[in-house]
N, CA and C of each residue as an Amber inpcrd file, in Angstrom:
protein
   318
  93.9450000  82.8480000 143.4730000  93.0580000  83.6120000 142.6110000
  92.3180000  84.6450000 143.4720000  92.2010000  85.8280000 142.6240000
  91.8090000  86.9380000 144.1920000  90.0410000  86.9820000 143.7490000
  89.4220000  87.0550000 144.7920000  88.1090000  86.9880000 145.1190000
  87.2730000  88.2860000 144.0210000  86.0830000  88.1150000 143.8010000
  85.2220000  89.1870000 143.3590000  84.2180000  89.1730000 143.8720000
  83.9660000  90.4960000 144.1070000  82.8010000  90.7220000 144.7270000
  81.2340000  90.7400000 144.4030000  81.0620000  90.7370000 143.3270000
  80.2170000  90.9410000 142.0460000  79.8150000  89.6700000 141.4260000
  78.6050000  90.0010000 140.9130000  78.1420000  88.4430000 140.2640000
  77.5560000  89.1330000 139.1280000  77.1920000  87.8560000 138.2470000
  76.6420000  88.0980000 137.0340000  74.9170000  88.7830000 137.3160000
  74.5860000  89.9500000 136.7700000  73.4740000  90.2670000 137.2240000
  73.2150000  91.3310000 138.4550000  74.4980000  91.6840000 139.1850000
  74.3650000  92.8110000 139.8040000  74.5730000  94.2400000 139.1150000
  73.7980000  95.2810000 139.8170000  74.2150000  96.3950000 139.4460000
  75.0900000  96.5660000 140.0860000  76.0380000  97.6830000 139.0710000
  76.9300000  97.7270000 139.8700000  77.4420000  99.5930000 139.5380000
  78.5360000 100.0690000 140.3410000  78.8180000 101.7530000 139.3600000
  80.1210000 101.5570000 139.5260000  80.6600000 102.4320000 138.2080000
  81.9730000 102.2540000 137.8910000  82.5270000 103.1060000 138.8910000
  83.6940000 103.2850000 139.1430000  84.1500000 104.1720000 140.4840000
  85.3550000 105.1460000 139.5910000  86.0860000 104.4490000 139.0270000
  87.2110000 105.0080000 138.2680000  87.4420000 104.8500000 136.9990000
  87.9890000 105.7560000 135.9900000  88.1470000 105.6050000 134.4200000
  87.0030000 106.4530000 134.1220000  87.2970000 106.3230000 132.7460000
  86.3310000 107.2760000 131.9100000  85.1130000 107.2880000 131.5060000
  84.4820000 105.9580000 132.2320000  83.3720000 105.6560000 132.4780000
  82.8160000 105.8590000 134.2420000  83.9750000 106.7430000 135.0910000
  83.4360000 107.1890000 135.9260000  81.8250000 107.5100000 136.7720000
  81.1480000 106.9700000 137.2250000  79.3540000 107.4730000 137.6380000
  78.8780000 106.6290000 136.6680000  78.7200000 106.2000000 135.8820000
  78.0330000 105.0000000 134.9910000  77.1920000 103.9600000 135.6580000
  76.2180000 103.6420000 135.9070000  75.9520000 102.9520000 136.3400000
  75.0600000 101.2700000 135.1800000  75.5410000 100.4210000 135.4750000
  74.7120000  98.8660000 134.6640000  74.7220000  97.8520000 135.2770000
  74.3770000  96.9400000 134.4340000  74.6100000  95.1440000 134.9000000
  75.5780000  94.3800000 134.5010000  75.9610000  93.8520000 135.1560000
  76.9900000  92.8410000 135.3870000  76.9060000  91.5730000 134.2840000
  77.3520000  91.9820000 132.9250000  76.6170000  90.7110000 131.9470000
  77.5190000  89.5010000 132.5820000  79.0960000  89.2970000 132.7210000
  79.6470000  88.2050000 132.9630000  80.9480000  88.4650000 133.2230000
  81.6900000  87.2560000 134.6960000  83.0210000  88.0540000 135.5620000
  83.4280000  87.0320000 134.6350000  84.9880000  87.0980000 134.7850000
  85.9480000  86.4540000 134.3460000  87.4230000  86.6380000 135.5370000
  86.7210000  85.6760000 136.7750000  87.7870000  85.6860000 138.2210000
  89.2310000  85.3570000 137.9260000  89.0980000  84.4820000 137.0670000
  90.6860000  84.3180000 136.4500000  91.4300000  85.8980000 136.1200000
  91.3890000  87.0030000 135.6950000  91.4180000  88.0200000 135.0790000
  91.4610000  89.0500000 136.2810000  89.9350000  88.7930000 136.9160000
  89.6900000  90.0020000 137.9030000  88.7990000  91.1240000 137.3200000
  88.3080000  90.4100000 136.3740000  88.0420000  91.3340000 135.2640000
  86.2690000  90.9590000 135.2070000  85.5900000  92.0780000 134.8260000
  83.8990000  92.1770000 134.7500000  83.6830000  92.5480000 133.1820000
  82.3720000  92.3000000 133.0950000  81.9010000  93.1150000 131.7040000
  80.5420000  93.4640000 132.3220000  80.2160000  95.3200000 132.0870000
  79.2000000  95.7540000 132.5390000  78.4230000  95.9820000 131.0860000
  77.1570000  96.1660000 131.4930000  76.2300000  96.1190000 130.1000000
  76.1060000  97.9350000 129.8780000  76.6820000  98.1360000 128.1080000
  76.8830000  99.3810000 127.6250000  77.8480000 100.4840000 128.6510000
  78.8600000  99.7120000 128.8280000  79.9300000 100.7900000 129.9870000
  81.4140000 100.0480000 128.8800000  82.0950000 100.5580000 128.7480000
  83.5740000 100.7340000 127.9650000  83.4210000  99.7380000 126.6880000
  82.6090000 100.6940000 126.0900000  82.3260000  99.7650000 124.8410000
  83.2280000 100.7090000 123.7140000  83.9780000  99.2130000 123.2120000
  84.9870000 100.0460000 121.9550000  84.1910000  99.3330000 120.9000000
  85.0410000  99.8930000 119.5500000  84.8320000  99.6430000 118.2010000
  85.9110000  98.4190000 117.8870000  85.5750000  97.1760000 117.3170000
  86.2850000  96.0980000 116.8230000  86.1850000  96.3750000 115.2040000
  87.0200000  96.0350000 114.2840000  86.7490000  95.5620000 113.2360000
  86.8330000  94.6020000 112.8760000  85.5300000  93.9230000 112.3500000
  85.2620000  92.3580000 111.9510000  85.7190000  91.7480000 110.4850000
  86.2260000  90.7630000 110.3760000  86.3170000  90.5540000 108.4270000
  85.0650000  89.9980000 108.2810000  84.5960000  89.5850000 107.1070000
  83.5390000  89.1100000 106.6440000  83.3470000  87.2680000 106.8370000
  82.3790000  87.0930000 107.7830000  82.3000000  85.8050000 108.0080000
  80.4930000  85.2260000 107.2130000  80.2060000  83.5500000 107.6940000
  79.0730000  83.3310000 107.3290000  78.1250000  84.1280000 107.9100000
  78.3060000  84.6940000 109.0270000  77.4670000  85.0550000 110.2420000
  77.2990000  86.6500000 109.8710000  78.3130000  86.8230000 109.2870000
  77.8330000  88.7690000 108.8130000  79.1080000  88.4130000 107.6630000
  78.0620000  88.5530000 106.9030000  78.9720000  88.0820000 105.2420000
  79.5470000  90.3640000 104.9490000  79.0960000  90.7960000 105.6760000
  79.4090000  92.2520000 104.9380000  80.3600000  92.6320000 106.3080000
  80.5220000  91.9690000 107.4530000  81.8440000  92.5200000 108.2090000
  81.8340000  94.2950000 108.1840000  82.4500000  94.7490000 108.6040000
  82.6620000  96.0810000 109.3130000  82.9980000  96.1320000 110.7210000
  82.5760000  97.5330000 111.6320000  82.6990000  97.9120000 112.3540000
  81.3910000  97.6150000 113.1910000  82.0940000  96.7640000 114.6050000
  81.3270000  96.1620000 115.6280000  81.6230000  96.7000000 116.8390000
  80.4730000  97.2090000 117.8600000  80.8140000  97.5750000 119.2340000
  80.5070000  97.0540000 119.9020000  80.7620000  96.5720000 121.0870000
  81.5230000  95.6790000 121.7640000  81.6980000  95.7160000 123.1490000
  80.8570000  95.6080000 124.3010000  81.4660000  95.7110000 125.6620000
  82.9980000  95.2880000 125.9160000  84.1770000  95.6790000 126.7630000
  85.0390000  95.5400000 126.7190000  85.2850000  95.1100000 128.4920000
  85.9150000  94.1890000 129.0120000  86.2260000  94.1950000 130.6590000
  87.1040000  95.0750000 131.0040000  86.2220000  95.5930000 132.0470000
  86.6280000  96.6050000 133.1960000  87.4250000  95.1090000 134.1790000
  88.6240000  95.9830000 135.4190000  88.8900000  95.5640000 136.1590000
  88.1680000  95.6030000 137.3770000  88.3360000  94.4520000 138.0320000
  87.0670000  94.3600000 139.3370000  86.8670000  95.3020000 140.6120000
  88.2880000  96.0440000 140.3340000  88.6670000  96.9790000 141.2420000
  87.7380000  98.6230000 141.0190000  87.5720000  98.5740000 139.9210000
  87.0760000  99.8660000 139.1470000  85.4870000 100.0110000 139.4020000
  85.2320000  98.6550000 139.7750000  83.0260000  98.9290000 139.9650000
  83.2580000  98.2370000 141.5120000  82.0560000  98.7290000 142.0920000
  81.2620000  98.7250000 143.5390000  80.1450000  98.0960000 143.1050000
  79.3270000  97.6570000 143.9760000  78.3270000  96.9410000 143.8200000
  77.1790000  98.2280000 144.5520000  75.7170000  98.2720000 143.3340000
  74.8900000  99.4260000 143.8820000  73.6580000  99.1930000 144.4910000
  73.3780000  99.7730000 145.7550000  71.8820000  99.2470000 146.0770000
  71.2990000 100.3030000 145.7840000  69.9900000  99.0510000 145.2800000
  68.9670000  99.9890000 144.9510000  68.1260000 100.4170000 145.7910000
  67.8990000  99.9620000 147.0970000  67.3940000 100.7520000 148.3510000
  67.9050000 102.1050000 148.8920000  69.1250000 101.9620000 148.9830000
  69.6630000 102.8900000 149.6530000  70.1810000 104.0800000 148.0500000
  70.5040000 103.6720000 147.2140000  70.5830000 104.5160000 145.8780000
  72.5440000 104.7090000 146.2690000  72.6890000 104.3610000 146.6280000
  74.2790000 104.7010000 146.5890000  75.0470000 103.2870000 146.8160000
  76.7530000 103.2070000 146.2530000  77.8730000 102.4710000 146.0660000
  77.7120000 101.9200000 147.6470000  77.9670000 100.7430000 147.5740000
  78.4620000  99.7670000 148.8240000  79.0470000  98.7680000 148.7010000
  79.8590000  97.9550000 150.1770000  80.6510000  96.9680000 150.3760000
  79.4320000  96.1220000 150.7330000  79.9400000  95.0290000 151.1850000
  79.2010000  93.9900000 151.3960000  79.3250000  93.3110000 152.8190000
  78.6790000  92.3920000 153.0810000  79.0100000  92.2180000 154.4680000
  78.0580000  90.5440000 154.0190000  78.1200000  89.6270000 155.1470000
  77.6940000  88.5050000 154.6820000  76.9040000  87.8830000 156.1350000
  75.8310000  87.3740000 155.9320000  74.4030000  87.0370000 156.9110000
  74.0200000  85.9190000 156.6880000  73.5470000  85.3440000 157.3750000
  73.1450000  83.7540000 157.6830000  71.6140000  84.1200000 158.5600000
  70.8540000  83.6120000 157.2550000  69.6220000  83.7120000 157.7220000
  69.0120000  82.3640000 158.5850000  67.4550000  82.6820000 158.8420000
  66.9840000  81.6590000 159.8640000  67.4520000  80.4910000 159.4070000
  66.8920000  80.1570000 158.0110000  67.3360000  78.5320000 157.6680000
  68.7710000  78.2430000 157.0070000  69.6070000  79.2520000 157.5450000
  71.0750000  78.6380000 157.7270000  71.6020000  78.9610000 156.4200000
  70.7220000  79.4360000 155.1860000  71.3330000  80.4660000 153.8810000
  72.3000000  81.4320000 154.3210000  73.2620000  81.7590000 153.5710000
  74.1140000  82.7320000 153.7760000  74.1760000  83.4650000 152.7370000
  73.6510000  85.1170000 153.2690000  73.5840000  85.6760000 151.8190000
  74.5480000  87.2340000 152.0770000  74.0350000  87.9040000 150.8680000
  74.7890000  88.9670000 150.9430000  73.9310000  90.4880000 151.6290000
  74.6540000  91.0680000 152.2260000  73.5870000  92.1450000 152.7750000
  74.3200000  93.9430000 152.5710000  73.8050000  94.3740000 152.1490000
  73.8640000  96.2420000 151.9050000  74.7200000  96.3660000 153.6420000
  75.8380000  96.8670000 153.6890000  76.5020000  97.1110000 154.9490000
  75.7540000  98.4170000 155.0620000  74.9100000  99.8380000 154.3990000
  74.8090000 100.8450000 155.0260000  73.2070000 100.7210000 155.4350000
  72.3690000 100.2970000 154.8790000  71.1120000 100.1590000 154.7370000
  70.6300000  99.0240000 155.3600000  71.5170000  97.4570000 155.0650000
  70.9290000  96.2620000 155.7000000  70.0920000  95.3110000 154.5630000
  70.2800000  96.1540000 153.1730000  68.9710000  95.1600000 152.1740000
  69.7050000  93.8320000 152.1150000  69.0160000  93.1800000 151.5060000
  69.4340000  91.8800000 151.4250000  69.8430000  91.9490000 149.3830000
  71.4410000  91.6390000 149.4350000  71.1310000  91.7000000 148.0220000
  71.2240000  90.1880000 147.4820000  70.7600000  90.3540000 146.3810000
  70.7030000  89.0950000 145.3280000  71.0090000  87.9440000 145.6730000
């Protein structure tokens, strides 16, 4: 299963597709897939039938998953797209760190 870089709750910016420069949050990955859902980034139109839950059905929009390849992860220190790099602090936590800047993310 191939790795993601991204967690639920990061910002992140789309890099490629037609949501190109977009920037949101990370509502939820799906690693099986490879696949992300960013909050209000490739949102299509579904049509719903009429259930208990919306007895009048229509037209529903919808975040849709992006591939994991397509978003970067964004710091907000430095304001621009980055990789990641990984740090082991004093008490032996291992976290994630901004490779251009050094922040410590999430």
């Amino acid at each position: 299963m191939p790795k993601i870089q991204v967690r639920t709750g990061d910002t992140v910016m789309v890099i490629s597709g037609k949501n190109k420069g977009k920037k949101g949050k990370v509502v939820s990955v799906q690693p099986d897939k490879s696949r992300v859902i960013v909050e209000d980034i490739n949102v299509v139109k579904r049509h719903t039938k009429p259930t208990q839950k919306m007895p009048q059905g229509g037209i529903v929009e919808k975040e849709a998953p992006i591939h994991s390849s397509n978003v970067l992860l964004y710091c907000n220190k430095c304001n621009k797209t980055t990789r990641i790099s990984k740090k082991f602090l004093e008490d032996g936590k291992k976290v994630r760190v901004c490779k251009q800047c050094g922040e410590v993310l999430g």
